[in-house]
TORKOL-4160 file (C-alpha; in steps of 0.2 Angstrom, whole numbers, padded with zeros to 4 digits, m for minus):
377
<pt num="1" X="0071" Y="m0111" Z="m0026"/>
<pt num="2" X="0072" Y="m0098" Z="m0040"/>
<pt num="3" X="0063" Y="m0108" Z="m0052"/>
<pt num="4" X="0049" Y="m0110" Z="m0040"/>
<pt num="5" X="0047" Y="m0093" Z="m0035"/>
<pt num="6" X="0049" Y="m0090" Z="m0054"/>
<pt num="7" X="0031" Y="m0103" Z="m0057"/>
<pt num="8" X="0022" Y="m0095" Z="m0042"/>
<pt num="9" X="0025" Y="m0079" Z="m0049"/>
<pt num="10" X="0018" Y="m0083" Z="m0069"/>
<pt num="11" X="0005" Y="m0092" Z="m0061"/>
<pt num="12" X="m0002" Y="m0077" Z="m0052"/>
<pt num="13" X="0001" Y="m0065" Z="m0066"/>
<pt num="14" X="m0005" Y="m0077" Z="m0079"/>
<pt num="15" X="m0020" Y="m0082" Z="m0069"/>
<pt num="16" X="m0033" Y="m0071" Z="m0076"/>
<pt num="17" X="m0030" Y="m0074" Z="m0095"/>
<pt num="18" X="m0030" Y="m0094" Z="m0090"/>
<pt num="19" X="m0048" Y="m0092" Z="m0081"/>
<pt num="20" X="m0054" Y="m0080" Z="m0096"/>
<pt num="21" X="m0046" Y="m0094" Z="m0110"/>
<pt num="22" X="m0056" Y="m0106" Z="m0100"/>
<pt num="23" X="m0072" Y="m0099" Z="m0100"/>
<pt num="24" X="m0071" Y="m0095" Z="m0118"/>
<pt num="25" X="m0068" Y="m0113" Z="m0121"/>
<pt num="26" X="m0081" Y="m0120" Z="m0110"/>
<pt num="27" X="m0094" Y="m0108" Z="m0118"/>
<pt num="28" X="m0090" Y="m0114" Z="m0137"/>
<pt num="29" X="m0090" Y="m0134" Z="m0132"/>
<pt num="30" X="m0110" Y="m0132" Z="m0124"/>
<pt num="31" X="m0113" Y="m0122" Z="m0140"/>
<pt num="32" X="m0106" Y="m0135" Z="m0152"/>
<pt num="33" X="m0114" Y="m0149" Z="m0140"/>
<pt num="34" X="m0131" Y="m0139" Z="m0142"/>
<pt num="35" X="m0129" Y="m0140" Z="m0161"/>
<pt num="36" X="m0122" Y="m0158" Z="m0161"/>
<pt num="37" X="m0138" Y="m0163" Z="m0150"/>
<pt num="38" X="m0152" Y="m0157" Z="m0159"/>
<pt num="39" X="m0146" Y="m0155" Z="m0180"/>
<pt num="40" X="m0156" Y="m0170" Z="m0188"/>
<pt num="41" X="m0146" Y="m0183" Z="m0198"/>
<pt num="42" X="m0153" Y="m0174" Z="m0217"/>
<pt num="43" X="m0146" Y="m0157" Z="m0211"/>
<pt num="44" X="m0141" Y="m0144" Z="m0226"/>
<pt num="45" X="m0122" Y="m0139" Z="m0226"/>
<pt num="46" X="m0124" Y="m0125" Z="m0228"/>
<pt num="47" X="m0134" Y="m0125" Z="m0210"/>
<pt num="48" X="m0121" Y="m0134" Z="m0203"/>
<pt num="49" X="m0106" Y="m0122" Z="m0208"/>
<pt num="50" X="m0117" Y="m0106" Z="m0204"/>
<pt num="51" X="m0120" Y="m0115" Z="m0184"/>
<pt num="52" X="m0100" Y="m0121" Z="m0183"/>
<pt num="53" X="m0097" Y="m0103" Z="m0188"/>
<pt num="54" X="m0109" Y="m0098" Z="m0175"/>
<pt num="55" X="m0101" Y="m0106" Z="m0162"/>
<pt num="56" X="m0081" Y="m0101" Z="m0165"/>
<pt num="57" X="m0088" Y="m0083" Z="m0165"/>
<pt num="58" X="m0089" Y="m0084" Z="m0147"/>
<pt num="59" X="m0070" Y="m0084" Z="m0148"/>
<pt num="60" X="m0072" Y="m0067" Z="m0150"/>
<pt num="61" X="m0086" Y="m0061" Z="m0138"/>
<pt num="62" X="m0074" Y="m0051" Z="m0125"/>
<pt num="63" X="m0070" Y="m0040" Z="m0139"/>
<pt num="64" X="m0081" Y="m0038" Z="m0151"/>
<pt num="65" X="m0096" Y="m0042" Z="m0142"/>
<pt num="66" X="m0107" Y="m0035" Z="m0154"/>
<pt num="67" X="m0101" Y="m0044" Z="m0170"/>
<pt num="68" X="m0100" Y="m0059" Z="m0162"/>
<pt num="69" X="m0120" Y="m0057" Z="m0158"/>
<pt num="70" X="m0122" Y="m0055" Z="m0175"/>
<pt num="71" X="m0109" Y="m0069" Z="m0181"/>
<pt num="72" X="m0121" Y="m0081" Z="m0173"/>
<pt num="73" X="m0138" Y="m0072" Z="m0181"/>
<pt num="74" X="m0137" Y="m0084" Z="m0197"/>
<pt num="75" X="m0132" Y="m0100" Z="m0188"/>
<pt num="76" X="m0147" Y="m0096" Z="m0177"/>
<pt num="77" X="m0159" Y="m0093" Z="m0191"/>
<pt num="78" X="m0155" Y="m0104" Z="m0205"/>
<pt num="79" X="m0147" Y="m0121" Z="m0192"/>
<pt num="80" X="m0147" Y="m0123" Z="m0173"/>
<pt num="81" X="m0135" Y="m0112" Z="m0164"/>
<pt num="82" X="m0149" Y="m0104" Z="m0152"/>
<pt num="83" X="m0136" Y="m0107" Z="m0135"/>
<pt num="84" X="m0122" Y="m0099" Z="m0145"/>
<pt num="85" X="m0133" Y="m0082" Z="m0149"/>
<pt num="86" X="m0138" Y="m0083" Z="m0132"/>
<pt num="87" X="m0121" Y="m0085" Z="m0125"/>
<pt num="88" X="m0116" Y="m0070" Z="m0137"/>
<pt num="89" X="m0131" Y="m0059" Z="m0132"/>
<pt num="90" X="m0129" Y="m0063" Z="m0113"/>
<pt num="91" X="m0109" Y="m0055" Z="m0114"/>
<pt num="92" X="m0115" Y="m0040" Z="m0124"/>
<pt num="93" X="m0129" Y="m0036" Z="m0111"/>
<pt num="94" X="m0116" Y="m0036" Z="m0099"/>
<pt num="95" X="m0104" Y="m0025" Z="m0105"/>
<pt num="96" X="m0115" Y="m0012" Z="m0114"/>
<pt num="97" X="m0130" Y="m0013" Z="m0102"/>
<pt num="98" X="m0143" Y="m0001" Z="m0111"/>
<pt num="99" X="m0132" Y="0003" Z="m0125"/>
<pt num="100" X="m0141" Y="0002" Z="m0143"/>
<pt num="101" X="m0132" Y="m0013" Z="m0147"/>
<pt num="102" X="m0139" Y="m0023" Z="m0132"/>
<pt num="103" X="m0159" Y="m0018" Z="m0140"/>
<pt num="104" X="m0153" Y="m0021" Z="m0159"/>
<pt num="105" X="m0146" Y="m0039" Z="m0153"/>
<pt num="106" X="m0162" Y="m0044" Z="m0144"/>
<pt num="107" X="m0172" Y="m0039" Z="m0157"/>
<pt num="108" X="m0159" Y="m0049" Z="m0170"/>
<pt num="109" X="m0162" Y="m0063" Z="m0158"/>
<pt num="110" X="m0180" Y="m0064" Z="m0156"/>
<pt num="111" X="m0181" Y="m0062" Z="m0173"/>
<pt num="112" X="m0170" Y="m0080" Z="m0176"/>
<pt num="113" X="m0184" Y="m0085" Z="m0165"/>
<pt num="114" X="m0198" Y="m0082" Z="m0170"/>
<pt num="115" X="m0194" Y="m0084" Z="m0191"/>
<pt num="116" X="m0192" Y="m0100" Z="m0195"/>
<pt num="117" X="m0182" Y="m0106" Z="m0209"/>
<pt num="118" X="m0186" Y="m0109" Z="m0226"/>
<pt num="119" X="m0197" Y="m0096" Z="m0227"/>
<pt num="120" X="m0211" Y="m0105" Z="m0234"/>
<pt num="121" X="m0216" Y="m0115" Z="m0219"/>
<pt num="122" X="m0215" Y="m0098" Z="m0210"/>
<pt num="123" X="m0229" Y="m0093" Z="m0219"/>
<pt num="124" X="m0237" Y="m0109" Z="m0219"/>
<pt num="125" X="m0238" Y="m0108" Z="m0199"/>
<pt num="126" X="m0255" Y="m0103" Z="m0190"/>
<pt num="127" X="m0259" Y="m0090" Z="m0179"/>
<pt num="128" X="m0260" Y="m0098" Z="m0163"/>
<pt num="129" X="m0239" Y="m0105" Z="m0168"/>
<pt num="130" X="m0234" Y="m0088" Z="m0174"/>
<pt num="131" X="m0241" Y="m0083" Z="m0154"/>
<pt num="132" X="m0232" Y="m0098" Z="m0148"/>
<pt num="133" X="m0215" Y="m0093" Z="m0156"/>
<pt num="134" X="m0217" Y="m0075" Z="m0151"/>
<pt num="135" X="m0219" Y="m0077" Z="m0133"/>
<pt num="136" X="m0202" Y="m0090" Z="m0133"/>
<pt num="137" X="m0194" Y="m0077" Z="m0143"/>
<pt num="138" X="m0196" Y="m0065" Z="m0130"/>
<pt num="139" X="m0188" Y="m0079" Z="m0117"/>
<pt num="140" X="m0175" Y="m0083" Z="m0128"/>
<pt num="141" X="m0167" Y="m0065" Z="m0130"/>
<pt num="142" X="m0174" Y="m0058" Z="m0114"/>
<pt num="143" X="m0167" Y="m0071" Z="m0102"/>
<pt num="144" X="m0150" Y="m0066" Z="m0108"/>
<pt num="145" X="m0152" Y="m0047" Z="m0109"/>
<pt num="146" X="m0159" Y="m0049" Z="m0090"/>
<pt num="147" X="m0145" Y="m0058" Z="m0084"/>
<pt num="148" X="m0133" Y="m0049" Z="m0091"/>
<pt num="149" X="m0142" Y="m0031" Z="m0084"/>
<pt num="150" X="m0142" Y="m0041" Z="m0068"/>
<pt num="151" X="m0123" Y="m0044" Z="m0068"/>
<pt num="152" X="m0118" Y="m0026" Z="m0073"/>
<pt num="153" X="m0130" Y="m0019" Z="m0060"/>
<pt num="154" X="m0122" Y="m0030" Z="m0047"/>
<pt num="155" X="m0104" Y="m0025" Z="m0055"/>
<pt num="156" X="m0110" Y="m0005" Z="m0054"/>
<pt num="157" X="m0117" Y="m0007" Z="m0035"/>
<pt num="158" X="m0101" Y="m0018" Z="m0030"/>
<pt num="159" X="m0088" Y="m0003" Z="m0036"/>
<pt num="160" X="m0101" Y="0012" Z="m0027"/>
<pt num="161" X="m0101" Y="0001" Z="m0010"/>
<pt num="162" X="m0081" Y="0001" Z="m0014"/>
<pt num="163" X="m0079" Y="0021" Z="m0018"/>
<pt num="164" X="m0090" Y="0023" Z="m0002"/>
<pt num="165" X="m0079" Y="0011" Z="0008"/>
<pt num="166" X="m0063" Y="0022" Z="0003"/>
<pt num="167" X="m0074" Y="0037" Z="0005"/>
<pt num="168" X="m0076" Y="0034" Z="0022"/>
<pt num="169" X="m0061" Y="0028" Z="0026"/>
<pt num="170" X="m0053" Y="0045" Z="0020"/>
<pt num="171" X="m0065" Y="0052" Z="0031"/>
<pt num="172" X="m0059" Y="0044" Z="0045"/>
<pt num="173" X="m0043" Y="0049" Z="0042"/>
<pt num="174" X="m0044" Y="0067" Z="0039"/>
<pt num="175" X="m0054" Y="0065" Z="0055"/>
<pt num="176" X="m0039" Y="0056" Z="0067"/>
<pt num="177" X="m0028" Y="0070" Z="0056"/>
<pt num="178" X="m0036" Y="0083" Z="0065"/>
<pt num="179" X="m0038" Y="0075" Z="0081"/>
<pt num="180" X="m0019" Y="0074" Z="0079"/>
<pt num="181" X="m0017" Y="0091" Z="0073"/>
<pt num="182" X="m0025" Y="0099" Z="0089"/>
<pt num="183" X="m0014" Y="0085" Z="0101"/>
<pt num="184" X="m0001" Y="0091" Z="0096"/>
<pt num="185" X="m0002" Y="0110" Z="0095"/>
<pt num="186" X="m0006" Y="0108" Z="0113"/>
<pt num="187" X="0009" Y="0096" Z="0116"/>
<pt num="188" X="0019" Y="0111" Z="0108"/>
<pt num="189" X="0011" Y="0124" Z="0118"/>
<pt num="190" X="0014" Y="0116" Z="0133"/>
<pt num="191" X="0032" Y="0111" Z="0129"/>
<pt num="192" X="0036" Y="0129" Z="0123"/>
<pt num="193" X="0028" Y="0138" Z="0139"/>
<pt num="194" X="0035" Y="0125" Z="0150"/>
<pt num="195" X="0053" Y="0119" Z="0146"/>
<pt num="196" X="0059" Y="0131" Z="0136"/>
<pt num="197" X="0056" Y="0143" Z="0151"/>
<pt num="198" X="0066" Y="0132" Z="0161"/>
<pt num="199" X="0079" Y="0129" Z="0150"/>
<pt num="200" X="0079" Y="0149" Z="0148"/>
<pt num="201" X="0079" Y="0152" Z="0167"/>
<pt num="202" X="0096" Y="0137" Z="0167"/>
<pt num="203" X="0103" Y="0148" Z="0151"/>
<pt num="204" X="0102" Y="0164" Z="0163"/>
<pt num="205" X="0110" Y="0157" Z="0177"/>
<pt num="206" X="0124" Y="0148" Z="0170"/>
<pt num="207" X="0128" Y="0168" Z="0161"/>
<pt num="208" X="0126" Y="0175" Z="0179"/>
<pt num="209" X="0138" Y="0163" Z="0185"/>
<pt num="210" X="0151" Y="0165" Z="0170"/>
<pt num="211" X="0151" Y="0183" Z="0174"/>
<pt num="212" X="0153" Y="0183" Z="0194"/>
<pt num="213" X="0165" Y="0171" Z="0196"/>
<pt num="214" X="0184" Y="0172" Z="0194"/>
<pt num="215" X="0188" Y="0152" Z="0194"/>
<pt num="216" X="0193" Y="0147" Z="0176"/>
<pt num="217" X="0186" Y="0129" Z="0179"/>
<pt num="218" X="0167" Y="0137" Z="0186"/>
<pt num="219" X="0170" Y="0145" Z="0172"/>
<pt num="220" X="0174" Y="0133" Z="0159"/>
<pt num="221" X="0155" Y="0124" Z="0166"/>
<pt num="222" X="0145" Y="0140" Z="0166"/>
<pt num="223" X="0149" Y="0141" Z="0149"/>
<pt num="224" X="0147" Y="0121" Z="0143"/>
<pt num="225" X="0132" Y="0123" Z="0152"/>
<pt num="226" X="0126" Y="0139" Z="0144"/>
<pt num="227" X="0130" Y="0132" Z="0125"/>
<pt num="228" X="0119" Y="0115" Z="0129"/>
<pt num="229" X="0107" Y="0127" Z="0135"/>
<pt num="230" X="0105" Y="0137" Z="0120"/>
<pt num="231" X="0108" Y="0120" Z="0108"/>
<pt num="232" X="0095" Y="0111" Z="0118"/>
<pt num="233" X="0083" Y="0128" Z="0114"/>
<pt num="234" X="0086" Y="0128" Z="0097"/>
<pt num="235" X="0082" Y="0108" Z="0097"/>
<pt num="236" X="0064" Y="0113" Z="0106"/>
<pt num="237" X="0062" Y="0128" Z="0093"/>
<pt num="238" X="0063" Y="0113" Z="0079"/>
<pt num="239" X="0055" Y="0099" Z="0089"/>
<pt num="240" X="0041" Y="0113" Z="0091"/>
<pt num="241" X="0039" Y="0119" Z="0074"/>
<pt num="242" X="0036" Y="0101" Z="0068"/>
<pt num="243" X="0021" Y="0099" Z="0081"/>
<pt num="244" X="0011" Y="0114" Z="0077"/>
<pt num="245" X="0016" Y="0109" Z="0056"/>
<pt num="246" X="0011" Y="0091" Z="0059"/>
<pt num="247" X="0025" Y="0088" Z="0043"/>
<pt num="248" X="0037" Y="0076" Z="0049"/>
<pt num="249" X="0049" Y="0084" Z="0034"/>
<pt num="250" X="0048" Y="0100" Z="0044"/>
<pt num="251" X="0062" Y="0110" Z="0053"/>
<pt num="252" X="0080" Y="0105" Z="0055"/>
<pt num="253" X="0085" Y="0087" Z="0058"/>
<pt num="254" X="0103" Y="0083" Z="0064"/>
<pt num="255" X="0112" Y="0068" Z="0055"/>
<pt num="256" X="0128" Y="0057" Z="0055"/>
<pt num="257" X="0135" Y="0073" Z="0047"/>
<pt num="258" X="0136" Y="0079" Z="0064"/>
<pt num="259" X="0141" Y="0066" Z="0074"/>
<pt num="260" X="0158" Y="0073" Z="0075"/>
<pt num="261" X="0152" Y="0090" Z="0084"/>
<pt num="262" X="0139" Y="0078" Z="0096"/>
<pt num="263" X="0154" Y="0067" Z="0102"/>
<pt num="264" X="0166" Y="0083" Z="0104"/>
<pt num="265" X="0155" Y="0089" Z="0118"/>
<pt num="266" X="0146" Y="0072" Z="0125"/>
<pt num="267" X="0164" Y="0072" Z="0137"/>
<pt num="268" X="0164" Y="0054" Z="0135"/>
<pt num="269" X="0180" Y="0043" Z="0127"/>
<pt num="270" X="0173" Y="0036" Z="0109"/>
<pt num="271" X="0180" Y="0025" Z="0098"/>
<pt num="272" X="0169" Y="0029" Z="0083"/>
<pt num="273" X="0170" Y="0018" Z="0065"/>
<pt num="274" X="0158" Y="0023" Z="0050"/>
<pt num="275" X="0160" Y="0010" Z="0037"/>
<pt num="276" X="0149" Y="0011" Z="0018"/>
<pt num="277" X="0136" Y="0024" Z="0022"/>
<pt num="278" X="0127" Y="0027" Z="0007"/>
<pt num="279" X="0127" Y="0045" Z="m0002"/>
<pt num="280" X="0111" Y="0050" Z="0000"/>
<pt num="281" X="0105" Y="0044" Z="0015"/>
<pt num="282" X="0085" Y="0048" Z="0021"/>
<pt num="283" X="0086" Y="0060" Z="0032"/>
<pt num="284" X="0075" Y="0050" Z="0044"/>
<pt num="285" X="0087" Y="0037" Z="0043"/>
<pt num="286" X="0102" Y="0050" Z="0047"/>
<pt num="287" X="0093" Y="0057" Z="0061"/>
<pt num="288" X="0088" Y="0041" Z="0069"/>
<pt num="289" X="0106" Y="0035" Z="0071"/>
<pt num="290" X="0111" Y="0053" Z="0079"/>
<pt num="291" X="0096" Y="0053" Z="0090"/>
<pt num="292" X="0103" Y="0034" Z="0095"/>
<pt num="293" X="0119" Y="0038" Z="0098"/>
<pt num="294" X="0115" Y="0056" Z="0107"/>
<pt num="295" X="0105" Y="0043" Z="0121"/>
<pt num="296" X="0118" Y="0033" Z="0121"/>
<pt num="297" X="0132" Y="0042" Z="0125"/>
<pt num="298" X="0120" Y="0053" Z="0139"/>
<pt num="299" X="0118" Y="0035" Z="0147"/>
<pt num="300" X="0134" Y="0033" Z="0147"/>
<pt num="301" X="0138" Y="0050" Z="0155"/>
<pt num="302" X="0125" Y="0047" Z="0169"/>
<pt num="303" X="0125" Y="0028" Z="0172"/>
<pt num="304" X="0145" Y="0023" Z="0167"/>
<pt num="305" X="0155" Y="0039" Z="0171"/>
<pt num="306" X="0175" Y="0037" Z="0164"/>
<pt num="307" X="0169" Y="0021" Z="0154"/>
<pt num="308" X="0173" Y="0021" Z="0135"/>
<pt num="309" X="0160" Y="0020" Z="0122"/>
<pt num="310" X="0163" Y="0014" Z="0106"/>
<pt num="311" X="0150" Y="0017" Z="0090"/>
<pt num="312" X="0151" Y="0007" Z="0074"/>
<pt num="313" X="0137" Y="0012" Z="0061"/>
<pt num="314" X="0140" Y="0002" Z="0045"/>
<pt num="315" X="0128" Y="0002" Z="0030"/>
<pt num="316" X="0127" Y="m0018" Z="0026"/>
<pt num="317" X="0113" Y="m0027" Z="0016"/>
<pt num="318" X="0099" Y="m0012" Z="0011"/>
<pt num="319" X="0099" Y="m0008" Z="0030"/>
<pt num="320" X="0110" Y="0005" Z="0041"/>
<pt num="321" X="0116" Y="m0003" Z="0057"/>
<pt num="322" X="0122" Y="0005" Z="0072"/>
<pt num="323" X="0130" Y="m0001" Z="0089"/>
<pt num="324" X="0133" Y="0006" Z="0103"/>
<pt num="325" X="0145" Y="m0002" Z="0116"/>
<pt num="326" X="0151" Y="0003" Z="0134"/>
<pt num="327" X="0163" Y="m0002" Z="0147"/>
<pt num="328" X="0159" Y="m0003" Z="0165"/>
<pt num="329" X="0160" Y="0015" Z="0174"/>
<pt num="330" X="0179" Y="0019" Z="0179"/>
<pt num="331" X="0173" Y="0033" Z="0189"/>
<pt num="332" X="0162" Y="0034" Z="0205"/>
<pt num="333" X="0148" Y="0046" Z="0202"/>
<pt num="334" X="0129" Y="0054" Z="0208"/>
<pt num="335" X="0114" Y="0043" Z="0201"/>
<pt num="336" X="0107" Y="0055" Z="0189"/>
<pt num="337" X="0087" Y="0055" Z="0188"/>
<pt num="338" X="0082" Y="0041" Z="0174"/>
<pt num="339" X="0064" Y="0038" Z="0167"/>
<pt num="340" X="0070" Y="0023" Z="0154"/>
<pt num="341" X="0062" Y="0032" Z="0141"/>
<pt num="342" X="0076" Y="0037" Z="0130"/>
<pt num="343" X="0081" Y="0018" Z="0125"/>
<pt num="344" X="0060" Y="0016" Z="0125"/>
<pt num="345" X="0058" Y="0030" Z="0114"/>
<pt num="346" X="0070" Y="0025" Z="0100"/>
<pt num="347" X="0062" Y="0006" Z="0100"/>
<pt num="348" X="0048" Y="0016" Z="0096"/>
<pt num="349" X="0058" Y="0026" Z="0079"/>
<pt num="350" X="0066" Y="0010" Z="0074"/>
<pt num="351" X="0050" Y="0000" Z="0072"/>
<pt num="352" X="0042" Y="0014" Z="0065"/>
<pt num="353" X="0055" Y="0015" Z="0052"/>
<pt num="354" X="0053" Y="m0004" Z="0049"/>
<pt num="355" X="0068" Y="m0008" Z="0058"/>
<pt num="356" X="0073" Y="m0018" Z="0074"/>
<pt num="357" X="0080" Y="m0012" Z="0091"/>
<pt num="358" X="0090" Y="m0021" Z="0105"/>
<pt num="359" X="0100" Y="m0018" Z="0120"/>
<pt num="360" X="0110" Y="m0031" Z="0132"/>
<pt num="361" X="0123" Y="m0031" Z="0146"/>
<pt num="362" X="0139" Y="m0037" Z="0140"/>
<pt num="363" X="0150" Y="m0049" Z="0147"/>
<pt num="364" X="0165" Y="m0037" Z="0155"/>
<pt num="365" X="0150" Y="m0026" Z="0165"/>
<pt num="366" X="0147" Y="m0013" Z="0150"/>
<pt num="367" X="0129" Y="m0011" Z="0139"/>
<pt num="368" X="0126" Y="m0011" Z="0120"/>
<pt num="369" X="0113" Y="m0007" Z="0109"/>
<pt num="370" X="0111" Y="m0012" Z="0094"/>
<pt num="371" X="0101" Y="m0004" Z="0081"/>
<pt num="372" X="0094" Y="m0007" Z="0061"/>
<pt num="373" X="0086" Y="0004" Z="0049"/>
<pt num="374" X="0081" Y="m0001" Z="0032"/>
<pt num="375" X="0086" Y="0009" Z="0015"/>
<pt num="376" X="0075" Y="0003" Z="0007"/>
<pt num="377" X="0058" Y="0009" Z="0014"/>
């Protein structure tokens, strides 16, 4: 299985310089098929040397465009590499475009044209054949200097459509940004004017309470009831400051770290196990598994009053797991009000994070949840 991923994964990164090796052979056999095709059987060595040299400076074109241009010059002039100069000046076009070089090779090319060779029956030639020879001259080194403007016009509009794509994708970004930006400075407006006033007005009342009455268990409540108070404003103050910031790096996050305070006053039984946690755990990691085991044990307080809870959070496998069981409740109690968003609302963190979320009855009449966050995000 190794050895196959192993394959895939040279195939894929050796892909291009395959394709490009190709092409580069491709391109020398039609040039040495277009000398082979057309030398005539009384050929000087000498032409025939200059046109194999000709061809085997395609090798080089991706390179040294330029001198393979002028590699094939001679081979062109003096044999019958004319595809291979082509070849050579199409490339050159296409990378330099309307650089000097592209002009000096079309003129180096339509000069191969147009001279012929020996010099002598050059000279010998009439007018109307010099006119013949100019005009496929121009055909021969303009078609490749056209195709090649052609390719790098269609390469520069193809990398403009792309920077305009991204362009406008940033602008739709920074546009949904700010449409988030104003969501949720009114969400913290509203939360701020509304619950924090009634979490004040609860604050104030349980300190009225703690100071009128003389029973040391009214007591003992007015005051639990006054710290969650004040803990649940500080909570709103944090959650607040991040919605007007829009940073979710923002403010104060609880963590495992504190997992011993939050079961001290949950006044639930826990059996609590913390098995390899990393050192340095992301804090939105850390403050996932609080916020899941804060739901938790508030389920269990409302829904299974008496019953035991026991927490197991375990780093295992590049991920941080955490599970949450409950007996059935021992006590009768009141229904508390329930919305079912808490256990919606950290489904929602965990796939946010890249990790998975799930809750079940168990067998004895109790509830788990079981929850995974990946490290390695």
């Amino acid at each position: 299985m190794r050895r196959a991923a192993g394959i895939v994964s040279f195939a894929k990164i050796k892909r291009p310089a395959l394709v490009a090796l190709g092409l580069d052979t491709l391109a020398i056999f039609l040039a040495a098929l277009d000398v082979w095709l057309v030398i005539p059987e009384k050929a000087q060595p000498y032409s025939i040397y200059l046109s194999g040299a000709a061809c085997l400076g395609l090798a080089f074109r991706r390179k040294l465009p330029f001198l393979a241009v002028i590699v094939t010059v001679p081979g062109f002039l003096a044999g019958w590499s004319q595809l291979a100069a082509m070849i050579a000046l199409g490339f050159l076009a296409t990378r330099k475009q309307m650089h000097w070089q592209t002009w000096t090779g079309f003129a180096l090319v339509f000069t191969c044209r147009f001279v012929q060779w020996p010099l002598a029956d050059f000279v010998e030639l009439s007018w109307r054949e010099h006119v013949l020879d100019g005009i496929y001259g121009v055909i021969v080194a303009g078609m490749p200097v056209a195709i090649g403007l052609l390719i790098g016009a269609r390469t520069e509009i193809s990398q403009k459509l792309s920077e305009l794509a991204a362009s406008r994708d940033r602008e739709r970004r920074f546009h949904a940004d700010a449409v988030r930006a104003e969501e949720r400075a009114r969400l913290a407006r509203e939360m701020h004017d509304v619950v924090s006033h009634q979490i004040t007005l609860i604050a104030m009342q349980a300190g009225a309470l703690q100071a009128q009455t003389s029973d040391a268990r009214s007591l003992e409540t007015a005051q639990v009831i006054r710290q969650l108070s004040t803990k649940t404003l500080e909570e709103l103050r944090s959650l607040v400051s991040v919605l007007r910031s829009g940073s979710e790096e923002d403010g104060p996050r609880p963590g495992i770290n504190e997992l011993d305070r939050l079961i001290r006053g949950s006044d639930v039984p826990v059996h609590l196990t913390v098995e390899r946690i990393p050192d340095l755990l992301p804090s939105q990691i850390s403050a996932a598994a609080y916020r899941t085991v804060q739901e938790c044990l508030t389920n269990v307080h409302k829904h299974a009053p008496g019953a035991t809870a026991t927490i197991r959070i375990q780093g295992e496998h590049g991920s941080l797991k955490v599970e949450i069981r409950n007996e059935r409740a021992r006590t009768p109690g009141s229904a508390l009000p329930s919305g079912g968003h808490g256990l919606t609302g950290l489904a929602e963190r965990a796939r946010l994070l890249g990790g998975s979320f799930e809750t079940a009855d168990t067998e004895d009449g109790g509830f788990r949840v079981r929850a995974r966050y990946p490290l390695d995000r």
